[in-house]
N, C-alpha and C positions, 0 to 999 in steps of 0.2 A: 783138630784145630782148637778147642774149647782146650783142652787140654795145658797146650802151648804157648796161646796166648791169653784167654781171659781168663785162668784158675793165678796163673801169676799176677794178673792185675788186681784179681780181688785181694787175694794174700797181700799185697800191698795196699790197696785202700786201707784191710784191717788193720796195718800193723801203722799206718800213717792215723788213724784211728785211733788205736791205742798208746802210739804213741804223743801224739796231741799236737803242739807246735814245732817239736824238734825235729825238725827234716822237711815240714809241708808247707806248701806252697807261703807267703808271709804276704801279707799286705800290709803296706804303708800309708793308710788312710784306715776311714770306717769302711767296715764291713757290710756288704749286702747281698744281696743273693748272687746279684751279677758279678761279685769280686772274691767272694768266700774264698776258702779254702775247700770248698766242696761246690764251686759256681763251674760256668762253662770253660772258662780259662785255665782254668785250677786242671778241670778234665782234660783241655788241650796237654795241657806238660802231662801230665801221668798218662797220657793216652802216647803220645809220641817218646816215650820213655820206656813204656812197658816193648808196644812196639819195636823200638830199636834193641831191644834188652833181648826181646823173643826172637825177632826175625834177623838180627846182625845187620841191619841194613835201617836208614833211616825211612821214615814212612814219605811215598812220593804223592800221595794227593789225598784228599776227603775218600775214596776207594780201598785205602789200607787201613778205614777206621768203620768202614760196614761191619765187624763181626763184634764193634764193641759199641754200637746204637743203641743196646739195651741197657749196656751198664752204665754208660757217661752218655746218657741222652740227650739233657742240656748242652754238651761242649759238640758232639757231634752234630745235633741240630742247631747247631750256631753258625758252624762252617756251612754244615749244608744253605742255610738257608743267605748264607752271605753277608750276618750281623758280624763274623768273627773271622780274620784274614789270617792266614796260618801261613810263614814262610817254611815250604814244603824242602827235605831231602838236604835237610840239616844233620851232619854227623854232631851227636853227643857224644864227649867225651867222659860223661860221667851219667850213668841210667841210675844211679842209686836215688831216694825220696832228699829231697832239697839239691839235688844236682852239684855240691860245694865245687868240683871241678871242671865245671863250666862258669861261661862268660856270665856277669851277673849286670852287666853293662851293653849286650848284642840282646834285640828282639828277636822273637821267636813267634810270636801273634798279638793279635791286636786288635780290638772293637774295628768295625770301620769306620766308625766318627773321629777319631782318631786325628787322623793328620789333617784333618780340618778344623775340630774342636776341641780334641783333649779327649781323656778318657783314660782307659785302664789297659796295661800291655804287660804279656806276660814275657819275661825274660830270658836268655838260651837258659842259665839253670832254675829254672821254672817257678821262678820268685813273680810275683804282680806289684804292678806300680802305677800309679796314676802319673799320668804327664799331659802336659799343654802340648798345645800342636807346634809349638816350637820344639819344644822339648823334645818332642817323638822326630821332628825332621830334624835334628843335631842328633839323636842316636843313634848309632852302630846298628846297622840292620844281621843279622846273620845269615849268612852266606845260604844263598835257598834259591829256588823258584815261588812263585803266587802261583796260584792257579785258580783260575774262575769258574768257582763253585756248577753257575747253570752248565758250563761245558763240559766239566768231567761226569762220566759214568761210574758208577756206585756198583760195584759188587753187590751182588745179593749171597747174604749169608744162609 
């Protein structure tokens, strides 16, 4: 399983790494822990990328990101604990790092303050953007389920 799934994640973190801003995740605001390029959001898209890239299938709940809690802690303890709303069992059409062919316009997760107050949302091709709560109820949601983090059971790796 390490093998399959998290040895291609890391090889991509590196190479998104080395490669700098060309392909990862961009934000259009300041920077901070919570919006990086290497924050919880940031982890949501590479998590649900590597995911779909390793298993053919896209990820269906906070349960298909137990075996990568160590390496994207922040994004997976984000979901888990229900600061970060993930629309779950989204096909990507592009796994590569900057997603250039996917939607750059469809949500993909999102703070949960969110559609009350604004905040930062990451995008299907796994760009982050700050939006008002208007702004995030006039976006494109992409096509998914929610799932409520207390009700799903978590795989133990």
């Amino acid at each position: 399983m390490f093998r399959t799934i998290v040895a291609p994640l890391i090889v991509a973190a590196g190479l998104g790494a080395v490669a700098g801003c060309d392909g990862g995740p961009t934000v259009n605001n300041s920077v901070t822990s919570a919006e990086s390029e290497n924050g919880p959001l940031a982890q949501i898209g590479a998590l649900y990328a590597a995911f779909t890239d390793t298993q053919k299938k896209p990820p269906s709940g906070i349960k298909d990101f137990a075996s990568f809690a160590e390496s994207m802690p922040e994004g997976v303890q984000g979901v888990r604990s229900g600061n970060l709303v993930v629309i779950w069992s989204v096909k990507l059409d592009d796994t590569t790092p900057g997603g250039k062919g996917d939607s750059a316009d469809e949500v993909l997760a999102y703070e949960k303050s969110v559609p009350d107050s604004g905040g930062f949302v990451l995008m299907k091709n796994r760009t982050i953007r700050k939006m008002t709560a208007d702004e995030f109820k006039a976006a494109p949601k992409a096509a998914g389920t929610i799932e409520d983090p207390a009700k799903a059971k978590v795989k133990k790796s």
